[in-house]
Structure formats: structure tokens, C-alpha cells
C-alpha positions in Angstrom: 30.4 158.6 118.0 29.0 155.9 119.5 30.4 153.0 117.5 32.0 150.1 119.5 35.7 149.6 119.4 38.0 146.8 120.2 41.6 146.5 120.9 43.6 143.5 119.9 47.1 142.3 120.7 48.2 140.2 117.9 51.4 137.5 119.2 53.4 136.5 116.2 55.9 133.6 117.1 58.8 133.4 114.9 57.7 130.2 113.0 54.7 132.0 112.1 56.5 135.3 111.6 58.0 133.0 109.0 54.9 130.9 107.9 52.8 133.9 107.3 55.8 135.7 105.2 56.3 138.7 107.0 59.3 140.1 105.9 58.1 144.3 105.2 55.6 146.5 105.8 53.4 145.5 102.9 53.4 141.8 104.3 52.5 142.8 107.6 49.5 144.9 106.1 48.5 141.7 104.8 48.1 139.8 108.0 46.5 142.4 110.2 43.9 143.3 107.3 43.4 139.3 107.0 42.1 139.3 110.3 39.3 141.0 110.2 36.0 140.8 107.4 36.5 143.0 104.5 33.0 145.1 104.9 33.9 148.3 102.2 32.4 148.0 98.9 34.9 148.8 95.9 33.5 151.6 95.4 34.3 152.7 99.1 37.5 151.9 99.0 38.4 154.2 95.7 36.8 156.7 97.4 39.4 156.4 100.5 36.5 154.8 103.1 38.0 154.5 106.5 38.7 150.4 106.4 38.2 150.6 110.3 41.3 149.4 111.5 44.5 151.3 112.2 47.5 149.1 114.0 51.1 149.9 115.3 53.7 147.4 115.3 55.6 147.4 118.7 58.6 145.1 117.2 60.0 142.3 118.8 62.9 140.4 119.8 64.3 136.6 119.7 61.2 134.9 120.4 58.7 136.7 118.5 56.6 140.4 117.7 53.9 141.8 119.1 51.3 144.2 117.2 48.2 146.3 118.5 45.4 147.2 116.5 42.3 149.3 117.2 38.8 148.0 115.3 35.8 148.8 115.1 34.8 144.8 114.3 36.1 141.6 115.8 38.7 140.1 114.4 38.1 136.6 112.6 40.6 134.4 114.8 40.6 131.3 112.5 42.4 132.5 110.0 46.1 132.5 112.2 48.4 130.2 111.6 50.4 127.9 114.5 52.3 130.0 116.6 50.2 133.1 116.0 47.2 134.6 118.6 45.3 137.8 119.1 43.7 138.7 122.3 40.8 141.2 122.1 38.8 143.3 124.3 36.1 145.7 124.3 37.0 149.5 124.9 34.9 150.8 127.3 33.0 154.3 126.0 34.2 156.3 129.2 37.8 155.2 128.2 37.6 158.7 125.7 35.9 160.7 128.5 39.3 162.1 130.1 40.8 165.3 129.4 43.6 164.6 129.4 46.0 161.5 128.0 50.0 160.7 127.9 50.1 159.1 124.2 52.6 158.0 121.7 51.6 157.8 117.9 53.6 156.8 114.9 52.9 159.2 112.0 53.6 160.0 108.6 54.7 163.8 108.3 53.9 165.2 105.3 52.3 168.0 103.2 51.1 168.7 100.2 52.9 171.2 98.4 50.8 174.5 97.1 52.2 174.9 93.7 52.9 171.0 92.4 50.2 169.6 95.2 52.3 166.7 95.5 53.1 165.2 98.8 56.2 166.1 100.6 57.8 164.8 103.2 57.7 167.5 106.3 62.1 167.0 107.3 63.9 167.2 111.0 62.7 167.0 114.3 61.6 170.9 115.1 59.9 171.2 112.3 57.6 167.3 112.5 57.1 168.3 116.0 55.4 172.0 114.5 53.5 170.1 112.5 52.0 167.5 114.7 51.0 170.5 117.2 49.5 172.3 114.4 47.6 169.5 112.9 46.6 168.1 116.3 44.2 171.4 117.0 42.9 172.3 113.6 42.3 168.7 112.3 42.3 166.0 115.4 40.4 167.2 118.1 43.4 167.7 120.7 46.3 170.2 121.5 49.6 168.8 122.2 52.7 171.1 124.0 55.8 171.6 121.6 58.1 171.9 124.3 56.8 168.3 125.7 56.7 166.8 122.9 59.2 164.2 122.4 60.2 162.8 118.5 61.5 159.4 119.2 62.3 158.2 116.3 62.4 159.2 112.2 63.0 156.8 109.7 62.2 156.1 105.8 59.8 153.0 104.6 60.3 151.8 101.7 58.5 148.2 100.2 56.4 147.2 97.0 52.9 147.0 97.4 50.1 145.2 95.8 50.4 145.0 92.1 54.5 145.5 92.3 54.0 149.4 93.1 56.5 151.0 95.1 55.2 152.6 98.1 57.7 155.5 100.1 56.5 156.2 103.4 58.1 158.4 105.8 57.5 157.8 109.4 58.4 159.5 113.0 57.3 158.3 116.4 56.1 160.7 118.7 55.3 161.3 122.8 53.7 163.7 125.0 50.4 164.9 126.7 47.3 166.0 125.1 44.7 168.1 125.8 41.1 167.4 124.3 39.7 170.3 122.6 37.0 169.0 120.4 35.5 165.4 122.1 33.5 164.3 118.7 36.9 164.9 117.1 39.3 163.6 118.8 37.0 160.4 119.2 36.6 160.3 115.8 40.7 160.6 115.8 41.0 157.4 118.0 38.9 155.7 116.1 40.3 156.3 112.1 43.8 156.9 113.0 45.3 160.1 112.6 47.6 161.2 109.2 48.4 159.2 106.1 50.0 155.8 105.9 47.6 154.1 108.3 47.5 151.0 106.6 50.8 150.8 107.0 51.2 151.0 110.5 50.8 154.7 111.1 48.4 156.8 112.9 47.1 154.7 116.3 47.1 157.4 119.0 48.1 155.0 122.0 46.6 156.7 124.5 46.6 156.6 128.7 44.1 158.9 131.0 45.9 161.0 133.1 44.4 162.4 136.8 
């Protein structure tokens, strides 16, 4: 893979926290994806194309939130309101080179179900954490250690979408080591965001070389 990727650190103040309407995921969606060009056709979109830009919101506190996204464009900085700014940098190809990385990742757990394929859930902290080892070698590139693994966090999203459709999302943060099995993979990984929801704030492997 040899595409270029940037990282950005978007700064909301809370007058534009307030400005720009954020008030749920869905809103949030909004602003991050308005940063950047919209390059898939329609046709790429109903067909699930990759939109190239996965993000994780790292909350905030009184004076404002902080949000990094992963892109394989620049953002379009004129389109922030007052008391909003993104900082952006180049990743630097070797940056995906290590073997190993510490990382923490928020996913969406799920499966879909044999008989009904319908999407469930995947419930409790054993069995997301069997999961995300399982998936992490046969679909991501990278092997992660169950007994290292730490699951931070599980919670339940729930917001309306575009065109008043209710959107359900279940979401549990994750930490540990990896391993990289498959290089082409896993960079692949890093670049589209791993597991559902990812325009919803799921799926940026936040990643640091280690050794």
C-alpha cells in the first residue's frame, strides 16, 4: 500500500462545539466528514467504498474536545467555524514498518448470525476480547494476546441518522500489544479502520512502535 496518509487533530472549543451543533454521534459524523472533499461517486458509496477517513473521539472536558482522524486526503480547513482547528501531519511510510505496536482501538463487536444473518451484538468482556483476537489474525493483519488485552470500556450508541433513521451501535474500547502477521494487511487495517461503525467513530487502531 503505498497510499499517503495524514493524521489530524481536530480542537473543538465549546462555542464551536455549540455553533457546529454537536450534540450525538450522528452530528459529529457530520463535522469530521465536512472536513475533507467528498471523492466517492454514489455509486461507490452504495456499494460500501472505503470513504478514506476513520476518526476516534477522545472526549473532552470544560474547555473543549479533542478528535483524531486518520486520512488518506487533506482536510479542507476553511470550512471550521471560530473556535475550531485541526492540525495535520504526514505519516511517515516506515511508521507501519515495526513489528510490533501498543494500541488502543474502539470497535463495534458484532456478528452476523448463521440462520437470520442479521447482525448481533457479540455481549461481555471475555467473550469481545475472543472476538477481537480472533478477527485480528484471520481478517486484520495482526495477532493480539487475550490475556493482555484490556476491554476498557462497553457502552451502547444510540442517535438518528440521516433521513430520521435510527442507528444502534454497540461499542467497546480496547488495549494491548500486537503482533504483525500479514504487513499488506494490517496496513491496509490502519488505513480503512478495522470492524463496522467506522463512520461513527469506531475502528482507528491508535497505534505506538514498540523496541
Amino acid at each position: 500500500m503505498t497510499t499517503t496518509l495524514y493524521a489530524s487533530v481536530l480542537f473543538l472549543e465549546r462555542r464551536a462545539i455549540k455553533e457546529l451543533r454537536i450534540t450525538d454521534p450522528y452530528s459529529l459524523h457530520r463535522v469530521v466528514y465536512s472536513l475533507f472533499a467528498d471523492i466517492r461517486t454514489r455509486q461507490d458509496k452504495q456499494g460500501s467504498a472505503p470513504s478514506g477517513i476513520v476518526y476516534a473521539d477522545q472526549g473532552g472536558d470544560f474547555h473543549g474536545r479533542k478528535i483524531l482522524i486518520l486520512s488518506n486526503r487533506l482536510p479542507v480547513a476553511d470550512v471550521l467555524q471560530g473556535g475550531a482547528q485541526v492540525q495535520t501531519k504526514e505519516i511517515p511510510a516506515a511508521f507501519l514498518d515495526a513489528d510490533i505496536y501498543r494500541f488502543k482501538v474502539a470497535v463495534n463487536p458484532c456478528r452476523r448470525n448463521s440462520a437470520s444473518r442479521k447482525l448481533e451484538p457479540v455481549r461481555g468482556r471475555d467473550a469481545i476480547s475472543a472476538w477481537f483476537c480472533q478477527r485480528s489474525e484471520q481478517s486484520w493483519g495482526f495477532q493480539t494476546e487475550k490475556i493482555a488485552l484490556q476491554v476498557d470500556g462497553v457502552d451502547v450508541l444510540r442517535f438518528t441518522g440521516k433521513n430520521n433513521r435510527q442507528i444502534t451501535i454497540a461499542r467497546a474500547t480496547l488495549q494491548g500489544v500486537l503482533r504483525v502477521t500479514d504487513r499488506e494487511r494490517f496496513k491496509e487495517s490502519f488505513a480503512r479502520g478495522i470492524g463496522r461503525g467506522r463512520a461513527f467513530g469506531c475502528g482507528l487502531l491508535q497505534i505506538v512502535p514498540q523496541g
